[in-house]
C-alpha positions as CSV (number, residue, x, y, z in Angstrom):
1,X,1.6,-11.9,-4.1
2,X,3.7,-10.5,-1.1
3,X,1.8,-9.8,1.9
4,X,3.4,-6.0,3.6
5,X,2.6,-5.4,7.2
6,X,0.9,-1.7,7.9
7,X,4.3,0.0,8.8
8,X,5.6,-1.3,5.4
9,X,3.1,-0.3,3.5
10,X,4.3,3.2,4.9
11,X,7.8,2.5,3.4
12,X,5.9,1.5,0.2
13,X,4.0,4.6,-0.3
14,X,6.9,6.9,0.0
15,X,8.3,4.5,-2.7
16,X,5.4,4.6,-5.1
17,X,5.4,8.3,-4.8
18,X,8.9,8.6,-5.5
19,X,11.6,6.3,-6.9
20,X,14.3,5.2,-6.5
21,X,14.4,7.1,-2.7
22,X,17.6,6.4,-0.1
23,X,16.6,5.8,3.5
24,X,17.7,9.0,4.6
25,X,14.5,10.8,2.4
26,X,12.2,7.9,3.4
27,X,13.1,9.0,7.1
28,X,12.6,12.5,6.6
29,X,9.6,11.8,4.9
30,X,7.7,9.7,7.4
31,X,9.2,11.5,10.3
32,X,6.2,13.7,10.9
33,X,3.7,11.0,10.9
34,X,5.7,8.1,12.7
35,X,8.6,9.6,14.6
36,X,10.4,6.2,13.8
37,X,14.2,6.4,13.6
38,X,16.6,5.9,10.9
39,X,17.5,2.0,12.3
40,X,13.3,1.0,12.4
41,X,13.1,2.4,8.4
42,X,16.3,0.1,8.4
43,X,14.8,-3.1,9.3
44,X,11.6,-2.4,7.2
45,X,13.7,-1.3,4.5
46,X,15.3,-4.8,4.8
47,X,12.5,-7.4,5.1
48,X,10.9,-5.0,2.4
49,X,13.8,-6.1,0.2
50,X,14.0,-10.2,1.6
51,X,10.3,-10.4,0.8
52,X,11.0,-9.1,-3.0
53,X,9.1,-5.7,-2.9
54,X,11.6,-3.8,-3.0
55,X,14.9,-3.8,-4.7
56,X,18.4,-2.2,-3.3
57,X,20.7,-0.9,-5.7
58,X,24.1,0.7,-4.1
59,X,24.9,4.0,-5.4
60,X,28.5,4.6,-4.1
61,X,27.9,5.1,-0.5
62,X,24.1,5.6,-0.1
63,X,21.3,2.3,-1.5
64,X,18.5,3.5,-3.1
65,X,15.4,1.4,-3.2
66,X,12.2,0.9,-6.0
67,X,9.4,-1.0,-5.7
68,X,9.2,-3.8,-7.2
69,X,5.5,-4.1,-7.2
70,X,3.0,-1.9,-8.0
71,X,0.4,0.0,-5.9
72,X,-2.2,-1.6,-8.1
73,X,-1.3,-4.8,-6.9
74,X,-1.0,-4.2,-3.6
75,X,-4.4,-2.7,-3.5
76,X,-5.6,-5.5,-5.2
77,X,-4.1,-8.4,-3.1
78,X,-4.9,-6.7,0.2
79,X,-8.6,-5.7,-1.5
80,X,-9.1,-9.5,-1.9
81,X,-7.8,-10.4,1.4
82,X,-10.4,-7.9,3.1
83,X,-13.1,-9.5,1.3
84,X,-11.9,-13.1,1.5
85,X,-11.3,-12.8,5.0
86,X,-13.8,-10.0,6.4
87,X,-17.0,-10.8,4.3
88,X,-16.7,-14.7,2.8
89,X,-15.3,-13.8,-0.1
90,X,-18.5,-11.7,-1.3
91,X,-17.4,-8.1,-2.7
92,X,-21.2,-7.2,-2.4
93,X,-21.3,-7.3,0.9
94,X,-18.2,-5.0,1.6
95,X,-20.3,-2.3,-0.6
96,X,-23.5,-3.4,1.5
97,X,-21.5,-2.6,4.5
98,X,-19.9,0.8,3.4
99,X,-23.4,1.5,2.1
100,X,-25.0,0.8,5.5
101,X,-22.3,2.8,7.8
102,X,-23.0,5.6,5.7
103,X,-19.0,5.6,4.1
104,X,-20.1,6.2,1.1
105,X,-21.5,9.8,-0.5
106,X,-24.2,9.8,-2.7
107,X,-21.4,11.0,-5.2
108,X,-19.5,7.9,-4.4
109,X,-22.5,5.7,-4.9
110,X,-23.3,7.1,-8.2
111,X,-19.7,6.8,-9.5
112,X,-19.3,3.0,-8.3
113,X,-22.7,2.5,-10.1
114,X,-21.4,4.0,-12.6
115,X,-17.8,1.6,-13.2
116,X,-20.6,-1.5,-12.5
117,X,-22.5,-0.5,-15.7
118,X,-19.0,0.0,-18.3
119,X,-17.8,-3.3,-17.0
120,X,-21.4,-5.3,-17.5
């Protein structure tokens, strides 16, 4: 799976909201939130693309880019990093710790008790 740095998981989410996108509307999108300039959405843009997450695809004078993996990957790689990395590969004991710090409503208890019932 491709491993994607925080500030290119940025560049990915503007992507998995909205593809194909040219630089220009990533920029404008994530202008608010990062300030970063046109040339740092450039380089991300680019190892995005030599890493295989993202495909280019020239459209006259402007590239527009896709993803070429999906959000549910990524959240699923980067899910099993956390636990492989952060609690020994145990998945209960990333619940045990969002139960603990109090992260977790009630509500969300219930429904996560809820998807480990339909899958048992």
């Amino acid at each position: 799976m491709i491993q994607v740095t925080e500030a290119e998981w940025k560049i990915m989410e503007c992507l998995w909201d909205h593809a194909p996108q040219a630089m220009s509307e990533i920029t404008r999108t994530l202008d608010p939130s990062t300030h970063w300039t046109r040339h740092t959405v450039i380089t991300l843009l680019k190892r995005l693309t030599e890493k295989g997450a993202v495909s280019v695809e020239s459209n006259g004078y402007v590239n527009l880019y896709t993803p070429l993996i999906s959000k549910e990957e990524a959240t699923a790689f980067e899910t099993r990093k956390l636990v492989n990395r952060a609690f020994g590969g145990q998945p209960a004991m990333l619940v045990s710790n969002l139960v603990d710090s109090g992260d977790m409503t009630v509500d969300e208890l219930q429904g996560l008790l809820d998807m480990i019932r339909k899958k048992g």
